[in-house]
N, C-alpha and C positions, 0 to 999 in steps of 0.2 A: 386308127381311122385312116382314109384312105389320103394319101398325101396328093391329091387335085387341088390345085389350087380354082376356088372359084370365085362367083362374084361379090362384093361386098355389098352390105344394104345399099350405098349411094348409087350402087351400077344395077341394081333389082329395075325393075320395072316399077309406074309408079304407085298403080293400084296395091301392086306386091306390099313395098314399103310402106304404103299407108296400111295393110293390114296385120303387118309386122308392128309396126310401132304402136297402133290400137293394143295388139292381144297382148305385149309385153309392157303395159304403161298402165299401171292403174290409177283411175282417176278417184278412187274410195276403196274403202275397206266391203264395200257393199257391189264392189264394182265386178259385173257376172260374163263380161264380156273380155278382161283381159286376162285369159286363160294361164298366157305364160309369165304373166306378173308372179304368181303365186311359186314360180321352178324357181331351184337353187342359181344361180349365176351361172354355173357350167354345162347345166343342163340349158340354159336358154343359148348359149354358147356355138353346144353344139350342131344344136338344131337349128340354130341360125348359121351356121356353115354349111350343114346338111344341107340345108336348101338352096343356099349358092352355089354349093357344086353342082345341083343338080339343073340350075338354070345354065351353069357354066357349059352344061351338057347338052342344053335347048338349044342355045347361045349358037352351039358348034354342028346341030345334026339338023335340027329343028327352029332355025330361027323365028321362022313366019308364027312360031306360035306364041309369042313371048308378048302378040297382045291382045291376044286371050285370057279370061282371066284364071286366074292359080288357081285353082277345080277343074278348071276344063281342062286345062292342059295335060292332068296326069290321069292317063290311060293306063289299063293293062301292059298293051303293048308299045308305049314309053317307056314305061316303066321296068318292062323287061330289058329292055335295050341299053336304060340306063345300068344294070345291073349285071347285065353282058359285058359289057366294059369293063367297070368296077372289076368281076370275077377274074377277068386279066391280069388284074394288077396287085389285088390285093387277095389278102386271107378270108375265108366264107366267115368267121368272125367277125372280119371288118366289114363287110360286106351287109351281113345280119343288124350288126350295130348304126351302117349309115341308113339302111332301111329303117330303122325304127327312131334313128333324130328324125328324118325324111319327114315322117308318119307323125313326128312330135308338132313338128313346124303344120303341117298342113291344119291336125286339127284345129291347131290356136288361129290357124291364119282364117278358115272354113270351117267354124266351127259347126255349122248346118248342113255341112256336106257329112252324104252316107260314105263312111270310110272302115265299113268293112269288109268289103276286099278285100283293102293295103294290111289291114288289123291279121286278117285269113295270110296273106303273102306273108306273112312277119312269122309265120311258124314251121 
C-alpha cells in the first residue's frame, strides 16, 4: 500500500464521516444500507485509509473541494491526478490496490452513485 500518510476519520470532513460511520455500523441483521458492516475488518481498514489518503490529497492540491460532497468531489480528472502521484512513488500494484479500496470506500459511503467509471478505471 502506498505509505501516505493520510487523514484520519476525526480530520474527514463532516458529511464524510457521517457516511463513513452510517455504511460501516449496522444497526440489524436486516440493515441494507450499511454496506461495509458486512467487510472483514481489514478490508474496512483499508478502505478507510484509502480514502484518507485520498482526501490527504484534496487536502494539499484541492482544498476548496473538501466541502462538497464525497461524489462530487471525485472526477476523472482528480482522480487521475491523484494516481499521478501515487505512480511516483509506489509500484502499479500498489497503485491498482489503493484504486480499488478507494472504489470500496466510495461505494459504501455513495452507495447511489453510478460508479462505473471508477469500476472501468480499476482494470
Amino acid at each position: 500500500m502506498p505509505r501516505r500518510i493520510g487523514l484520519t476519520v476525526d480530520q474527514w470532513p463532516n458529511e464524510d464521516r457521517a457516511s463513513w460511520e452510517r455504511s460501516s455500523t449496522s444497526t440489524d441483521v436486516f440493515d441494507t444500507v450499511a454496506i461495509a458492516a458486512r467487510w472483514r475488518q481489514k478490508s474496512r481498514d483499508q478502505a478507510r485509509y484509502a480514502y484518507g489518503r485520498w482526501l490527504a490529497y484534496l487536502l494539499q492540491h484541492e482544498p476548496s473541494t473538501l466541502h462538497s460532497p464525497a461524489a462530487a468531489r471525485v472526477t476523472p480528472e482528480r482522480l487521475q491526478g491523484y494516481l499521478t502521484q501515487l505512480e511516483e512513488r509506489v509500484s502499479t500494484m500498489s497503485v491498482a490496490a489503493e484504486l480499488q479500496h478507494l472504489a470500496l470506500a466510495l461505494r459504501a459511503m455513495a452507495p447511489g452513485e453510478d460508479w462505473a467509471w471508477l469500476r472501468r478505471r480499476q482494470y
